[in-house]
C-alpha positions as CSV (number, residue, x, y, z in Angstrom):
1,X,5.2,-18.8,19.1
2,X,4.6,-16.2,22.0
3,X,1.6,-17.0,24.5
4,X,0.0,-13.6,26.4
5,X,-3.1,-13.8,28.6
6,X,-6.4,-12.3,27.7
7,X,-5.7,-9.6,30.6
8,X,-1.9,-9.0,29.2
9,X,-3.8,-7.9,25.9
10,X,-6.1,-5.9,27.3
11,X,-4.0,-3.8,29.7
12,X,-1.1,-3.3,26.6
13,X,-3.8,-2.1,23.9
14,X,-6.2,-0.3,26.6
15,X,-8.8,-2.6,25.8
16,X,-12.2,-3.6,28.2
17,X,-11.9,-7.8,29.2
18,X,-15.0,-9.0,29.7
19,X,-14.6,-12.7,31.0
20,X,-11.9,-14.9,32.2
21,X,-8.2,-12.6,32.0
22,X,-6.3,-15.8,32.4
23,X,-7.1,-17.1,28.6
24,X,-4.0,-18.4,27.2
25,X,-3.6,-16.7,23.3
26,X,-0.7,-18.4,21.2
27,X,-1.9,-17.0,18.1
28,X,-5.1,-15.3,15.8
29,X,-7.6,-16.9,13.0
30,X,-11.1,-15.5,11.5
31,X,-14.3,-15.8,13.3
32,X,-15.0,-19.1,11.1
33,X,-11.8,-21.0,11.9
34,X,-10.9,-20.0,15.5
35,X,-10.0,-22.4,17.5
36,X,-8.9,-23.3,20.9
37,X,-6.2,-20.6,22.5
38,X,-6.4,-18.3,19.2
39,X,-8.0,-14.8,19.2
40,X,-10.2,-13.4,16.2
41,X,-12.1,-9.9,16.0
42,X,-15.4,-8.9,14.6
43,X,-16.0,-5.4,13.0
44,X,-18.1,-6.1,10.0
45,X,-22.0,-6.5,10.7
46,X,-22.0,-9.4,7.7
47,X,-20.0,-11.6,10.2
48,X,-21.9,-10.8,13.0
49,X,-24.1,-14.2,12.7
50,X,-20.3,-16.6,13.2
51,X,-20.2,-14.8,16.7
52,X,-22.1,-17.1,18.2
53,X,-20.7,-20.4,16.8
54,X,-17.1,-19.2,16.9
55,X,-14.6,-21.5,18.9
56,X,-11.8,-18.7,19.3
57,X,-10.7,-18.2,22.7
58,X,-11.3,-14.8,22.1
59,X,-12.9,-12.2,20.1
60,X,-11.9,-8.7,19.9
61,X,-15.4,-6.6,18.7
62,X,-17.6,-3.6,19.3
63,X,-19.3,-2.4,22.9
64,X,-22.9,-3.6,20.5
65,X,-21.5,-7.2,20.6
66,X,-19.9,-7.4,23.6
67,X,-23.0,-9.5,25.5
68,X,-23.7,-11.4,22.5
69,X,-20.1,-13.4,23.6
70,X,-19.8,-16.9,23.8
71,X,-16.5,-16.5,25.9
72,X,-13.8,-13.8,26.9
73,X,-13.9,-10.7,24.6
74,X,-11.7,-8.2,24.4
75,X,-14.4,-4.4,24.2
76,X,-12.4,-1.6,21.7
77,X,-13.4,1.4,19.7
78,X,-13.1,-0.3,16.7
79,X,-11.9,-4.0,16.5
80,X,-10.2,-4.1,13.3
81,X,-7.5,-1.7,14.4
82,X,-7.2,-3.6,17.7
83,X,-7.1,-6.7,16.2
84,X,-4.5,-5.3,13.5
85,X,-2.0,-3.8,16.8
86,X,-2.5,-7.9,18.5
87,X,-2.0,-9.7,16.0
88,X,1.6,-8.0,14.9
89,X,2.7,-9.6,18.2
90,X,2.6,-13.6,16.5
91,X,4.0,-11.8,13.7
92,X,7.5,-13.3,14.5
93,X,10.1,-12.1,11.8
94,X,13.1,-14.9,11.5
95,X,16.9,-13.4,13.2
96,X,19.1,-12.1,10.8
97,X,22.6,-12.5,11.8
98,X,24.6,-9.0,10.9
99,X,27.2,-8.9,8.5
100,X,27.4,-9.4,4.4
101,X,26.9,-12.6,3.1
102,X,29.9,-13.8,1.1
103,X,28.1,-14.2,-1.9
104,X,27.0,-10.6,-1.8
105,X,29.5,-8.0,-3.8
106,X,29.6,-4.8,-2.3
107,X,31.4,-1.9,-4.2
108,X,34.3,-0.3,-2.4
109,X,33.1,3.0,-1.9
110,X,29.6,1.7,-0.6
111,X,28.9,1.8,3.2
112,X,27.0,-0.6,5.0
113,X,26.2,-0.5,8.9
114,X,27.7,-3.2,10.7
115,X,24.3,-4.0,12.5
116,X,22.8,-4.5,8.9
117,X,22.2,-8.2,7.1
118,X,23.2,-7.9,3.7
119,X,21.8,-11.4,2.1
120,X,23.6,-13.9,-1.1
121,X,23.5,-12.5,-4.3
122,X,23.2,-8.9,-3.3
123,X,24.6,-6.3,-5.3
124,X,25.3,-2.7,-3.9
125,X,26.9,-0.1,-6.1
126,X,29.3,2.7,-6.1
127,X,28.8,5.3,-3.1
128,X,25.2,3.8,-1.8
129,X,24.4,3.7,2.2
130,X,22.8,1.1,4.0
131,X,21.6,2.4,7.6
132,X,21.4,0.3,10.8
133,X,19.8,-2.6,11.2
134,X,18.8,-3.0,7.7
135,X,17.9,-6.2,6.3
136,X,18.9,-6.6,2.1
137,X,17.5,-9.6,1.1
138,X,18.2,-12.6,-1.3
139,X,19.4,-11.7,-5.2
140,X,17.9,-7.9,-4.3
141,X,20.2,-5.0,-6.3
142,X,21.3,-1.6,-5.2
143,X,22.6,0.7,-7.8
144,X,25.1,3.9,-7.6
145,X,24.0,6.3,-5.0
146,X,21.2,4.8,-3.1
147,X,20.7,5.5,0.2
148,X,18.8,2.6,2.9
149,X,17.4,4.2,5.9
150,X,17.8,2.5,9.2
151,X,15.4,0.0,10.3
152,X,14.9,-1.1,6.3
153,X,14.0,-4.0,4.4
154,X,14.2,-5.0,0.9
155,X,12.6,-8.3,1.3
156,X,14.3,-10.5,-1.8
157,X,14.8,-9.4,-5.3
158,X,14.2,-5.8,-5.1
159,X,15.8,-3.8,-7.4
160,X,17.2,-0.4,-6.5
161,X,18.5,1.5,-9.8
162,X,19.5,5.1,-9.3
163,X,19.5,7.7,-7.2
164,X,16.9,5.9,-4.5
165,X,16.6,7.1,-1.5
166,X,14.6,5.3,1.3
167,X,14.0,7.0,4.9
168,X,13.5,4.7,7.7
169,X,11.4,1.4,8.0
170,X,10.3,1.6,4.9
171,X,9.4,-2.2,3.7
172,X,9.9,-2.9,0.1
173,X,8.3,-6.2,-1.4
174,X,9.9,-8.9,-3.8
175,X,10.2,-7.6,-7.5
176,X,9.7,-4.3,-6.5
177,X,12.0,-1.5,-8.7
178,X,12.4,1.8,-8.1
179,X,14.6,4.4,-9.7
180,X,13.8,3.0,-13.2
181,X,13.6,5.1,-16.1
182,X,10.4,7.5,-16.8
183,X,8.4,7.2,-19.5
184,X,10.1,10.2,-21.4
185,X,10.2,10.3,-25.1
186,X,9.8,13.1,-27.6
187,X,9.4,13.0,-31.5
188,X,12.0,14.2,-33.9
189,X,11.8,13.7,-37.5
190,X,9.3,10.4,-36.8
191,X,11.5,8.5,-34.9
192,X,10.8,9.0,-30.6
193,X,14.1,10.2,-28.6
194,X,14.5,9.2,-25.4
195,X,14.7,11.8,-22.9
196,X,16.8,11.3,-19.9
197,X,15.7,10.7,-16.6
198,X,18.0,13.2,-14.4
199,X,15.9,13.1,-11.3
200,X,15.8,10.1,-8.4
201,X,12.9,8.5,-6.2
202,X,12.5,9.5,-2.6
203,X,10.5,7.5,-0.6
204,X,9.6,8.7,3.6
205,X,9.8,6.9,6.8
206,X,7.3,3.9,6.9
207,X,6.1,3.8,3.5
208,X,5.8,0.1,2.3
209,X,6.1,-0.5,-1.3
210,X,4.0,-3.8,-2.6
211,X,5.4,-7.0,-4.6
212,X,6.4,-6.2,-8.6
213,X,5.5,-2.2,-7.9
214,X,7.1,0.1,-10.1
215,X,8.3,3.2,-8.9
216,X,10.4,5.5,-11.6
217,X,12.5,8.4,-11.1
218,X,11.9,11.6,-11.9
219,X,13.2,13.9,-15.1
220,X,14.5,16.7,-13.6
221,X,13.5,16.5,-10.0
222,X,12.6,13.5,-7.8
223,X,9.8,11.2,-7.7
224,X,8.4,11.3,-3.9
225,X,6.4,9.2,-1.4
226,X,5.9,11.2,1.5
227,X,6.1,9.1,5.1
228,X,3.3,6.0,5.9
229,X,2.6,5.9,1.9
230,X,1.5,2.5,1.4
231,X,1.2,1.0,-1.7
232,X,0.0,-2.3,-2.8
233,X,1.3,-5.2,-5.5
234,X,1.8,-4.1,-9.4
235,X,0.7,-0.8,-8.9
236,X,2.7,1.8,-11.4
237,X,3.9,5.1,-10.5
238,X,5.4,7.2,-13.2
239,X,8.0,9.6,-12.7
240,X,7.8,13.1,-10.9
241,X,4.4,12.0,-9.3
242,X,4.0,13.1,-5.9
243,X,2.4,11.2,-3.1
244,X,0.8,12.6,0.2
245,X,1.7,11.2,3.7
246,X,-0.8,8.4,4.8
247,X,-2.2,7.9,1.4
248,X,-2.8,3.7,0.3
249,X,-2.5,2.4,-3.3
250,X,-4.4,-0.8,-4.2
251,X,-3.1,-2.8,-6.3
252,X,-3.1,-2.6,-10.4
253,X,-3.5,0.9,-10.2
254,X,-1.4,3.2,-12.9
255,X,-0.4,7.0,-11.9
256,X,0.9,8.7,-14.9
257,X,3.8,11.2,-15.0
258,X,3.8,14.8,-12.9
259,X,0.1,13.8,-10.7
260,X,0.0,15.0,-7.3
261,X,-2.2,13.3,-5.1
262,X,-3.1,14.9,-1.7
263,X,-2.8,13.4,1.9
264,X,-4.5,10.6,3.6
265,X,-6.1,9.3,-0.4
266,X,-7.6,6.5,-0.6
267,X,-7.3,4.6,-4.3
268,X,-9.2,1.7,-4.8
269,X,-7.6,-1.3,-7.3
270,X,-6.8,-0.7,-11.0
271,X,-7.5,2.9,-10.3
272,X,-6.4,5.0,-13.2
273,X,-5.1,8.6,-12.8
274,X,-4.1,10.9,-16.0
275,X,-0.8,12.9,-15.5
276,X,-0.3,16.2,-14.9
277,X,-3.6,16.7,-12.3
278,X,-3.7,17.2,-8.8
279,X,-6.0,15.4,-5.9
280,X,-6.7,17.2,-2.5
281,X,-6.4,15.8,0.7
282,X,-8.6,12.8,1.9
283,X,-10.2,11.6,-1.5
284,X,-11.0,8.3,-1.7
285,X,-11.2,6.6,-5.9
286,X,-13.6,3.3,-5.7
287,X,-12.0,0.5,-7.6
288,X,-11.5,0.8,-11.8
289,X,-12.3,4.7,-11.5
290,X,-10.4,6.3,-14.0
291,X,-9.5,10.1,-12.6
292,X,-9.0,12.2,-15.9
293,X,-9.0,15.9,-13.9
294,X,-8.1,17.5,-11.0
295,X,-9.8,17.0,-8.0
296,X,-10.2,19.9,-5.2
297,X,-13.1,18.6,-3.1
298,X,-12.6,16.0,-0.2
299,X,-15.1,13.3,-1.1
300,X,-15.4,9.6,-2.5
301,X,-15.5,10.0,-6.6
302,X,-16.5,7.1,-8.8
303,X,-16.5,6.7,-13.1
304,X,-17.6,3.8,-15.3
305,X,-21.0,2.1,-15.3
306,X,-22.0,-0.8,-12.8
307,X,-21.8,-4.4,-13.9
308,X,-24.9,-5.8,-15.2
309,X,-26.0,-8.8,-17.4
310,X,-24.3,-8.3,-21.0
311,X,-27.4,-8.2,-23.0
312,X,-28.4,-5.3,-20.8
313,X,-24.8,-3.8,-21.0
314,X,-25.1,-4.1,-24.9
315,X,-27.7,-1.9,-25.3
316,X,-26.8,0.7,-22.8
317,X,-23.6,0.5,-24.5
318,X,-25.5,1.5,-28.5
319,X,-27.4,4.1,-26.2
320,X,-23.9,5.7,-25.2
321,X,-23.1,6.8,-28.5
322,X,-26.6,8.6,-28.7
323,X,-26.3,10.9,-25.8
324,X,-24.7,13.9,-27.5
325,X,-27.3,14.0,-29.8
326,X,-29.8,13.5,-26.6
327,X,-28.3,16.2,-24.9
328,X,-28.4,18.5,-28.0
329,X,-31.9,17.8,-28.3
330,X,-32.9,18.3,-24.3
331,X,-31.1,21.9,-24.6
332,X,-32.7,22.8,-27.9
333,X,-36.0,22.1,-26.5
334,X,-35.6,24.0,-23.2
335,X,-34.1,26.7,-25.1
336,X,-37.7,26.8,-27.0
337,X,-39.4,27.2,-23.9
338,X,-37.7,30.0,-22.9
């Protein structure tokens, strides 16, 4: 593992060192489990009480914290971030030699860089592009006319089906597909018919797709993830959705076909959003909302009812079924008093 000094840290991030600059740092752990020569960060009041007991070399927090210290700290705008940029620097990624594995099969008309690692068990199909300095992991698949920008990585088992096109650094996570079919099916005579899925997936620079994620490709035209999307495991994206730039997915959440969603969204896990609607820029969905129309207001939206004891729940739940009839009755009675 790499070893900086508390004063290496703070001069590369721009960061204010208040104590000893010469603190070895071989590596990064929470507040609770710090220990000697690791660094750990505070930015959440509820863990302001560990400060004080915290063996980590040191502690990347607030200006409001800073004298409250055991040892050397590390003074930024806000910790998490810093603490986010330090640590990627133990984050040490295992060489990848160049070259195809001879396991892999690679169809003929297929390019691949030769700066790329292509792993065993890789399959890469007819007229598909794999950029420089890609890395194709273990047992992942890449169907006919794919495209891998440079800097890529499909970790293990990813499965690219049709028409995929990645820009560059995007990350892809294991059991990730993308490019399967869309959900489309009409009704003819009682029986469904499927309806073919013409269109591709196009995902932008630095998006990062999460583990088992499903991604499908469009009908007619593409399914797209603008640049810096990132989305989280076992989250479903149906086809012709659209994504904004900066917007983050948590996981279990299901977009259905044709929804737009704005830029820098925020959509809390096991979201649910109905097809077909749009979401401006910079909304934020707490965690089990389901969206069922468009939304054109920046602003943090919510649905469903708190948790609460079930006995409670139960009869707010017989009360639910009452509040048409409620509502009937509040209108009739204001009407009167007009």
């Amino acid at each position: 593992m790499p070893t900086y000094t508390a004063q290496q840290i703070a001069e590369q991030f721009g960061l204010q060192l208040h104590g000893d600059g010469a603190t070895v740092i071989h590596g990064v752990a929470t507040l609770a489990h710090a220990g000697a020569g690791q660094l750990s960060f505070l930015s959440n009041p509820r863990y302001r009480a560990q400060l004080g007991e915290s063996q980590a070399a040191v502690v990347v927090l607030g200006a409001d914290d800073a004298e409250a210290a055991p040892g050397t700290a590390l003074v930024a705008k806000d910790p998490y971030t810093a603490f986010a940029k330090i640590s990627a620097l133990f984050d040490v990624a295992p060489a990848r030699e160049a070259g195809i594995h001879p396991m892999a099969v690679v169809d003929p008309s297929a390019t691949v860089s030769p700066s790329a690692h292509v792993g065993a068990f890789v399959s890469i199909g007819a007229r598909s592009v794999v950029g420089d300095g890609c890395i194709i992991g273990t047992g992942s698949v890449i169907g006919e006319d794919c495209e891998v920008g440079d800097g890529s990585e499909l970790i293990a088992r990813v499965t690219l089906v049709t028409r995929v096109r990645l820009g560059k650094r995007v990350r892809v996570h294991p059991g990730a597909v993308l490019g399967a079919d869309g959900f489309g099916l009409a009704m003819d005579a009682g029986r469904w018919i499927k309806v073919p899925q013409l269109g591709g997936v196009v995902v932008g620079d630095d998006c990062e797709i999460g583990a088992n994620t499903c991604i499908d490709r469009g009908a007619l035209e593409d399914t797209v993830l603008e640049e810096d999307v990132r989305v989280d495991n076992l989250v479903q994206i149906a086809h012709n959705c659209r994504i904004g730039a900066h917007t983050a997915i948590a996981g279990c959440t299901g977009i259905a076909g044709s929804a737009k969603i704005g830029r820098y969204c925020l959509l809390g896990g096991n979201v649910g959003v109905v097809g077909h609607l749009e979401i401006c820029d910079k909304v934020v969905i707490t965690g089990k909302s389901v969206v069922r129309n468009s939304i054109h207001e920046p602003g943090e939206y919510s649905s469903g009812t708190p948790l609460t004891d079930t006995r409670t729940w139960r009869k707010n739940a017989a009360r639910f079924k009452q509040l048409d009839a409620l509502a009937r009755r509040v209108a009739a009675v204001s009407k009167e008093k007009e």
